[in-house]
C-alpha positions in Angstrom: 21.5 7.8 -29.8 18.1 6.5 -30.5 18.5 3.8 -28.3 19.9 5.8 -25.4 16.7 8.1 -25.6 14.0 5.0 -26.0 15.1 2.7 -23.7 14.7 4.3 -20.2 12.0 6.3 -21.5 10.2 2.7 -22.6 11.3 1.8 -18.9 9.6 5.0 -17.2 6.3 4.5 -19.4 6.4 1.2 -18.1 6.9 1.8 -14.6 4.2 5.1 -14.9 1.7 2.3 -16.1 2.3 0.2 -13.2 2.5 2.7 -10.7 -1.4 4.6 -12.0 -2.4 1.1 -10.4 -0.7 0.9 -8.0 1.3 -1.7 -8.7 4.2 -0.9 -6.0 6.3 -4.3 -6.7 8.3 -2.9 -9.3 12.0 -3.5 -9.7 14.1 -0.5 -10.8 15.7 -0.7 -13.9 19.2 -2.3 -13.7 22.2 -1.8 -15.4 24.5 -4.5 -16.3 26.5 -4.3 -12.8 23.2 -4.8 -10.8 22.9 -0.8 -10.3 19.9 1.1 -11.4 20.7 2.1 -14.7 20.5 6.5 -15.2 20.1 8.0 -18.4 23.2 9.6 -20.3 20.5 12.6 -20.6 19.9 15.3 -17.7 16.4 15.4 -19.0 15.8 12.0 -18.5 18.0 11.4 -15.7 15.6 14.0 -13.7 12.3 12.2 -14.8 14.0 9.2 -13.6 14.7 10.7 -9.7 10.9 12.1 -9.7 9.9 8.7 -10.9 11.9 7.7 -8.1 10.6 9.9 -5.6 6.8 9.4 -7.0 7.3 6.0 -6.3 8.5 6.2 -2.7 5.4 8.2 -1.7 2.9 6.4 -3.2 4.7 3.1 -1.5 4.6 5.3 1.8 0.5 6.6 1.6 -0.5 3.1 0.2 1.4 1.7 3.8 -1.3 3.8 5.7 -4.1 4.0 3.8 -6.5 0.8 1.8 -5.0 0.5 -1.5 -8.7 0.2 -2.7 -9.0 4.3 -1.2 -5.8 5.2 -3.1 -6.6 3.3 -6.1 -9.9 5.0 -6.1 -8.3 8.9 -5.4 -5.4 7.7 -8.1 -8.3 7.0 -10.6 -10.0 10.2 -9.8 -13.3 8.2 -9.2 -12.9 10.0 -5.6 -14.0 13.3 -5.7 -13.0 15.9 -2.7 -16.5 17.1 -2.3 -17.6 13.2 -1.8 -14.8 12.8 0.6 -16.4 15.5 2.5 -19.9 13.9 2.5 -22.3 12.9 5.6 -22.1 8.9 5.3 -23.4 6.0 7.5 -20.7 3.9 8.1 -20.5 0.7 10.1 -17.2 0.4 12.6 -15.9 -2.3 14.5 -13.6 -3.1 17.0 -12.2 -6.4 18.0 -9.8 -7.6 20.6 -8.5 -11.1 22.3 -10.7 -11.9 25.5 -7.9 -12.1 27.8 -4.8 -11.4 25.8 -3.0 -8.8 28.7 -3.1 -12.0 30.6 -2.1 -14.1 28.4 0.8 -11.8 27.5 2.2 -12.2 31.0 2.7 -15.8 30.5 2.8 -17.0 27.1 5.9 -17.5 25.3 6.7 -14.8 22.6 6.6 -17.3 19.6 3.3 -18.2 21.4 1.6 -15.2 20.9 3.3 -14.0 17.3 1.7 -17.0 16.2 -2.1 -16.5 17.6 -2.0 -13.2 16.9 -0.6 -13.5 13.3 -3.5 -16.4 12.6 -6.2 -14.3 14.4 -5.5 -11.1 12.2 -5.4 -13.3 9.2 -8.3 -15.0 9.7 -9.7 -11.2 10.7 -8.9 -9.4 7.3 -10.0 -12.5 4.9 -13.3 -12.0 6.7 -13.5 -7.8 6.8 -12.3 -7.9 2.9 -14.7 -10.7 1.8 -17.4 -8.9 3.2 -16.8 -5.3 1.8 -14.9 -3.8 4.4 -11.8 -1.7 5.0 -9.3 -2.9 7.7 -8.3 0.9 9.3 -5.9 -0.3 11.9 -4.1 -2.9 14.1 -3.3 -1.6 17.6 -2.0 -4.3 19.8 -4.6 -7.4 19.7 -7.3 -5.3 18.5 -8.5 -4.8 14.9 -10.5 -2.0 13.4 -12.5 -2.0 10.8 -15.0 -0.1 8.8 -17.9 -0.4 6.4 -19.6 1.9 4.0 -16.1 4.2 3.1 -14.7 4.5 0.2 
């Protein structure tokens, strides 16, 4: 019985830990067919589908917003009155010279390529330099500077 009651508890502390920094790579705990492994306790079993659930949402907001903005909000170093604040910020907007013409005739492959390297190279640079990549909309890239 003891084991029963450590093990996916040990499991959810584990993942808990992982999750308060955002470590969203995590595995479920499987079973020995392959399955995700659910407690023989109700009690556990439902911590288990929150944990679930928690984890989902987290993966979803951390697909739309910079990890470094929900690592800081998970951490509680981001207040809601100093979300609220007057800030200078710095935003900038990139595109391809040319790209909607170049889009006519390129090859597909062509232009997954250029565009892949051209973000790339884009978000090394923004990153290294402090800033927070906001969007990619087509061949433009967005970027801001002096946010959280």
């Amino acid at each position: 019985i003891a084991l029963a009651l450590s093990r996916p508890l040990e499991r959810l502390a584990r993942g808990m830990g992982l999750l308060a920094v955002l470590k969203l790579e995590l595995e479920p705990p499987e079973g020995p067919s392959g399955a995700v492994q659910a407690s023989v306790f109700s009690e556990i079993r439902a911590c288990q589908a929150s944990f679930g659930v928690m984890h989902r949402g987290l993966e979803a907001f951390a697909r739309y917003v910079p990890r470094d903005v929900v690592k800081m909000m998970l951490s509680g170093a981001m207040s809601r009155d100093a979300a609220m604040a007057w800030k200078t910020i710095t935003m900038m907007f990139t595109d391809i010279v040319g790209f909607a013409s170049m889009c006519e005739t390129a090859l597909p492959d062509h232009l997954v390529r250029l565009t892949t390297e051209y973000f790339q190279a884009m978000c090394r640079e923004i990153a290294s330099t402090g800033g927070v990549l906001d969007k990619l909309i087509g061949d433009c890239v967005m970027a801001l500077w002096g946010v959280p």
